[in-house]
C-alpha positions in Angstrom: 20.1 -10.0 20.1 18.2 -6.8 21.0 17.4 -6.0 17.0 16.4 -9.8 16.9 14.0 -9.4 19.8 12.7 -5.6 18.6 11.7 -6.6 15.1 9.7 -10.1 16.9 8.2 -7.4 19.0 7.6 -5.0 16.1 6.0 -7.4 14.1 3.8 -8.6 16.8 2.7 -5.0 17.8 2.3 -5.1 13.9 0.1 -8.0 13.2 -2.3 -7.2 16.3 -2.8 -4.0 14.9 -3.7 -4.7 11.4 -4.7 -8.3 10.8 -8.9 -7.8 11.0 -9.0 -11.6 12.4 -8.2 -11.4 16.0 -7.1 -15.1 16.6 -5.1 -15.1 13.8 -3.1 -12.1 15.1 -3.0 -14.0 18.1 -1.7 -17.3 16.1 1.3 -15.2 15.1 1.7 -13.6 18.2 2.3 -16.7 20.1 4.3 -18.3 17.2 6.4 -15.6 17.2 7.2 -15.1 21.1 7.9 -19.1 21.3 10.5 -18.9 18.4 12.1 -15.5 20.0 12.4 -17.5 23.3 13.6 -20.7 21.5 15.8 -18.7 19.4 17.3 -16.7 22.7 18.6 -19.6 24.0 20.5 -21.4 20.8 21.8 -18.1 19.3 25.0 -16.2 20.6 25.6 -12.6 20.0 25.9 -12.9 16.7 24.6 -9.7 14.4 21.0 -9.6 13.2 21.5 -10.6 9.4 19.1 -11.8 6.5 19.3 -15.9 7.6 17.4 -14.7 11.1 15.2 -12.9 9.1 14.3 -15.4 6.8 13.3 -17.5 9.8 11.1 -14.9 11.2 9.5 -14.7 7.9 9.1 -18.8 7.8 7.0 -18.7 11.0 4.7 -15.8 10.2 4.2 -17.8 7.2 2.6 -20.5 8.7 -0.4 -18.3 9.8 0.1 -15.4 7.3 1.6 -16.1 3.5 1.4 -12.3 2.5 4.1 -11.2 4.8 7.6 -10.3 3.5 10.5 -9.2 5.6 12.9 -7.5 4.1 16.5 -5.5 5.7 18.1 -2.5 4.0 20.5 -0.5 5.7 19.9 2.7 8.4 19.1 5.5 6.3 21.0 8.8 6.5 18.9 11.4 7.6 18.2 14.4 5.8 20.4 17.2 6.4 18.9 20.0 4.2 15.1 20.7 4.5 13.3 20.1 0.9 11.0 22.2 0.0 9.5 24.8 -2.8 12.3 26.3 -5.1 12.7 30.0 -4.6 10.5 32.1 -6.5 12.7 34.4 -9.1 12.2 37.7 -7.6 11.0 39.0 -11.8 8.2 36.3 -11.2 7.4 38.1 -7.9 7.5 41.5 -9.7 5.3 40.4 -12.9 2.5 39.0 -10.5 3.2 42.6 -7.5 3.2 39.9 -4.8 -0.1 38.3 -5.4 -1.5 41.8 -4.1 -4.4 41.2 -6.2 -6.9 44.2 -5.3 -6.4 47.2 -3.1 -9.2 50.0 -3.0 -10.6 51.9 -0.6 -14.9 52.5 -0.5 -16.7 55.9 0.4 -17.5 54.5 3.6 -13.8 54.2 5.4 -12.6 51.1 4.4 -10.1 49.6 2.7 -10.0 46.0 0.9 -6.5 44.0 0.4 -6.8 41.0 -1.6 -4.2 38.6 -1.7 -4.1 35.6 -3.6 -0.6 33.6 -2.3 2.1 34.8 -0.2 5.6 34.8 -1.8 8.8 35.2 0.1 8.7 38.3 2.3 12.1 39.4 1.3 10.6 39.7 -2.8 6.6 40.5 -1.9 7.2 42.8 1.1 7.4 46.3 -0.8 4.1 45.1 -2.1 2.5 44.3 0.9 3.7 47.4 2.7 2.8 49.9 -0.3 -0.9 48.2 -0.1 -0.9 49.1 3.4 0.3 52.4 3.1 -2.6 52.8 0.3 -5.0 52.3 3.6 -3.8 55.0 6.0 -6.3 56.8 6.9 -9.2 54.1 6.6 -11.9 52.9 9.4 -10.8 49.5 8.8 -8.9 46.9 6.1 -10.4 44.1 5.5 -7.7 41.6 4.2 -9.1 38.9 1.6 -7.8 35.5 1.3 -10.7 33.6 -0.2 -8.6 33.0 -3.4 -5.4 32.7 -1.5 -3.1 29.2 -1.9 -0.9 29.5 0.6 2.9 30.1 0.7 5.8 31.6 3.4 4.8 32.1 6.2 6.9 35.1 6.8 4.3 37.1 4.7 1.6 35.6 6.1 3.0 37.0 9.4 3.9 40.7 7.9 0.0 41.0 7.1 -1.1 39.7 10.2 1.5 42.1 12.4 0.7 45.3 10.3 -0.2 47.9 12.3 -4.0 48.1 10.6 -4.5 45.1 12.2 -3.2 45.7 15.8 -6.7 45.9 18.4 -8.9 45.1 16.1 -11.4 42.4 14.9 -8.9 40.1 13.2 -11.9 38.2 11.3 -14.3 39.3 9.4 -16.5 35.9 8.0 -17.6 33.7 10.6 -18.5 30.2 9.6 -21.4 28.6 11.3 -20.3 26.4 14.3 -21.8 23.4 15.9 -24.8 24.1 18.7 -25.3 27.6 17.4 -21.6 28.8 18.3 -19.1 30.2 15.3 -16.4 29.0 13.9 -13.8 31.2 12.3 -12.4 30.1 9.1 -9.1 32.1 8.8 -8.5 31.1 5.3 -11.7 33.3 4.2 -10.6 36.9 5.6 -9.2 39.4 8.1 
């Protein structure tokens, strides 16, 4: 009885929501609660099956035709996370990490730019020799402006690395609203 009652409720909660003409949302609505009450006093503890549904549907249809109720069973939930494939670590090697650009200027700094982060455990050793091209620089700045995204876990290693520890971790402000600044991560370090 209490599936019976939650999908009456669920489809009341439903049409209210999303039906743009208020009195006919209320229409169902009412329909609805008198046939649950109705319905509560003739039925037994019987299981919720496709007949109760069908009679559900036949009173939501006499205020809204374009409804269709339909059961399927519980699905099972997912048990391994889908995601990306793995990247073949050759791939990885072929494109050095997406370290794209490292050099240093005559004036003390160094650039890093990085256009995706692969899996830490295959783009690491790039990302630690770029950094090791830096020591002894003023500053790195760290470009993403081409970057599309990836693990995480890199995205971590270059925001950890020592060259970036106590410093200014952002180098292109975006204009904010009433003259403050927003800082668009995704541009650079």
């Amino acid at each position: 009885m209490e599936d019976f009652t939650t999908v009456i409720d669920g489809i009341v909660r439903w049409s209210r929501r999303l039906i743009p003409d208020p009195q006919r949302a209320e229409r169902i609505a009412g329909d609805l609660h008198r046939f649950r009450d109705e319905a509560v006093k003739r039925l037994t503890a019987q299981p919720f099956d496709a007949t109760m549904l069908q009679e559900i549907e036949s009173v939501c249809h006499r205020t809204a035709r374009h409804l269709t109720l339909e059961q399927r069973p519980a699905a099972e939930p997912d048990v391994d996370v889908i995601g990306w494939a793995p990247v073949p670590r050759d791939v990885v090697r072929r494109r050095a990490g997406f370290v794209r650009r490292v050099e240093r200027s005559a004036d003390g700094m160094g650039l890093i730019r990085l256009d995706g982060f692969d899996d830490v455990a295959s783009a690491g050793e790039y990302l630690l020799g770029a950094f090791a091209l830096m020591r002894g620089v003023e500053g790195v700045i760290v470009d993403l402006r081409r970057n599309g995204g990836g693990e995480l876990s890199t995205l971590t290693l270059v925001r950890i690395h020592p060259r970036h520890r106590n410093r200014a971790s952002v180098d292109s402000p975006l204009p904010g609203p009433s003259g403050t600044s927003m800082v668009d991560d995704r541009r650079a370090w």
